[in-house]
N, C-alpha and C positions, 0 to 999 in steps of 0.2 A: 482510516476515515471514521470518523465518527458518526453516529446515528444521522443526529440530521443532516450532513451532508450525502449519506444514503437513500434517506426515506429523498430528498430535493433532487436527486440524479436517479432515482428512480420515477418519481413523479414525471420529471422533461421526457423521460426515455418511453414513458408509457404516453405521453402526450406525441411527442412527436410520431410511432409508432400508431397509432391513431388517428394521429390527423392524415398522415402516407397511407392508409389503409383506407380512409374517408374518400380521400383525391382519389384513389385505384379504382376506389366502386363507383364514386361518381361521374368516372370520364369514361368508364366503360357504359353507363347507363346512359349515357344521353350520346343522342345518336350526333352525327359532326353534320353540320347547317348544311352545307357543300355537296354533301354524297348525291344528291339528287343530281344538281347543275351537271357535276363531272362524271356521271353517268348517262346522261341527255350528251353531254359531250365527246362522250364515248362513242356515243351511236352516232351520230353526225358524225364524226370521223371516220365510220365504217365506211358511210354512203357517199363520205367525200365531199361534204358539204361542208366542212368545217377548216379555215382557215389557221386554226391556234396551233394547232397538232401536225408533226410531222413523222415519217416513216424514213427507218436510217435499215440500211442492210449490216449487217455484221457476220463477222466468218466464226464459223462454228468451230467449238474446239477440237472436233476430228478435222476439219480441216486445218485448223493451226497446226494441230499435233503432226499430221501426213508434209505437211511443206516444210515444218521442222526436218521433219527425218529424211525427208527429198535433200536438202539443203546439208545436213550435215553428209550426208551419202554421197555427194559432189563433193565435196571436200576431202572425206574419204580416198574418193577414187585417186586424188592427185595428193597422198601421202600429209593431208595437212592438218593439223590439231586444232579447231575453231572452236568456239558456240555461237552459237543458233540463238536468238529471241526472237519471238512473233508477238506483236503489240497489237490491240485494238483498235479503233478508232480514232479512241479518247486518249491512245499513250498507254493503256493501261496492260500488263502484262498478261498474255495467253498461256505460254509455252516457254519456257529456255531449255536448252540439249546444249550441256558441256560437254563435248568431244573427250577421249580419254587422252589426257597428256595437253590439253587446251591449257595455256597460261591463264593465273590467277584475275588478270585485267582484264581479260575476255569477256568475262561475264557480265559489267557493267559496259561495257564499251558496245558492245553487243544489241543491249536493249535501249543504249542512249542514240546510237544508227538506226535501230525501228523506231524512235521517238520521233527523231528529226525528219526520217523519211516520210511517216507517213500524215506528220503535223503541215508540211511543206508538198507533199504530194508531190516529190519528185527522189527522183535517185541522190543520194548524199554527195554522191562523186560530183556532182552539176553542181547543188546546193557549196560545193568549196567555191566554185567561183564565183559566186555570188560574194561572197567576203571580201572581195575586191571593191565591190559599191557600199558594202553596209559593215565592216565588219564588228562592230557590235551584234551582231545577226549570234553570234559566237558566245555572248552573255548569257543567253537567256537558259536559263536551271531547266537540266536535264538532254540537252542537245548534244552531237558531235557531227563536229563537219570533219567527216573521214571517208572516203571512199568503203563500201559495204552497206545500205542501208537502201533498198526499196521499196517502193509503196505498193501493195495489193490494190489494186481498183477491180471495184466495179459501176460500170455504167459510165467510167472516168472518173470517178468520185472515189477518194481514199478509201477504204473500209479499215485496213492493218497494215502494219510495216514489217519487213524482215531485217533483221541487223543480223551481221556477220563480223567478229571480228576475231583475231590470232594467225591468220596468214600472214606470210610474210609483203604483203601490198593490201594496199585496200581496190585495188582494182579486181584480183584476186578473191577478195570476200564480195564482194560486189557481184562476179561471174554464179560465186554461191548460191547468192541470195537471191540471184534471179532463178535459178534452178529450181527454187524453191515454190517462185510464184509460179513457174511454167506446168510445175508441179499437179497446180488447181483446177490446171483447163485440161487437162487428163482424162 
């Protein structure tokens, strides 16, 4: 490189550098318009006075982790190599327990039976027959309609799902999985 393409690529680099350090100070310096509103909104929500805002339960991850191991422990007892996934409310992954000797496919099949469970709020084994009226139901990314796959409720309203799969049935993974929720009220 020759000079003045050094001193010119040094110049941009010390500008840009500059101007990024400019933005850093002055978004931290100036407080955000909002903070007030959504802290006034805050408080209303405490008192209950605010309709925007809502309150969702979620199972804590000692609980995930305790109906994981209820759930592989039922398996266990009837000599069977599964994994365990416990999902959130939203689909999103708590816990997985690969069983020792659990096939490689388990592991997704698994947490795609707590997807579907507890997206649909019902047992996955019911949700197969539903594919009878809809079977596009089957499309949508991230689902399995396989026997194994229940919903955790509370109140009746999903909280997390259990998937179960590597048994040789999914009625089987299914028995699991429920052990798992029975697990909660313990």
């Amino acid at each position: 490189m020759n000079t003045r393409t050094r001193v010119l690529t040094g110049t941009a680099l010390a500008i840009a550098l500059g101007a990024g350090t400019f933005g850093a100070v002055s978004a931290s310096a100036t407080p955000a318009p909002e903070s007030a509103p959504a802290a006034a909104a805050a408080k209303k929500k405490d008192d209950g006075d605010d309709k925007n805002f809502t309150t969702t339960t979620h199972l804590t991850i000692d609980a995930a982790t305790r109906a994981a191991q209820a759930t592989l422990k039922a398996a266990q007892s009837e000599n069977q190599k599964v994994t365990v996934a416990v999902v959130d409310r939203n689909g999103n992954t708590i816990v997985t327990l690969r069983g020792d000797g659990a096939g490689p496919q388990s592991y997704e099949s698994a947490q795609r039976k707590a997807f579907t469970a507890v997206s649909w709020n019902a047992p996955t084994s019911v949700l197969v027959g539903r594919l009878a009226q809809a079977p596009n139901l089957k499309d949508i990314p991230g689902t399995l309609f396989l026997g194994g796959g229940v919903p955790v409720q509370a109140n009746g309203a999903p909280v997390a799902g259990i998937g179960v799969a590597g048994a040789p049935s999914g009625d089987l993974d299914e028995k699991f999985a429920k052990a798992g929720v029975d697990s909660l009220s313990k």
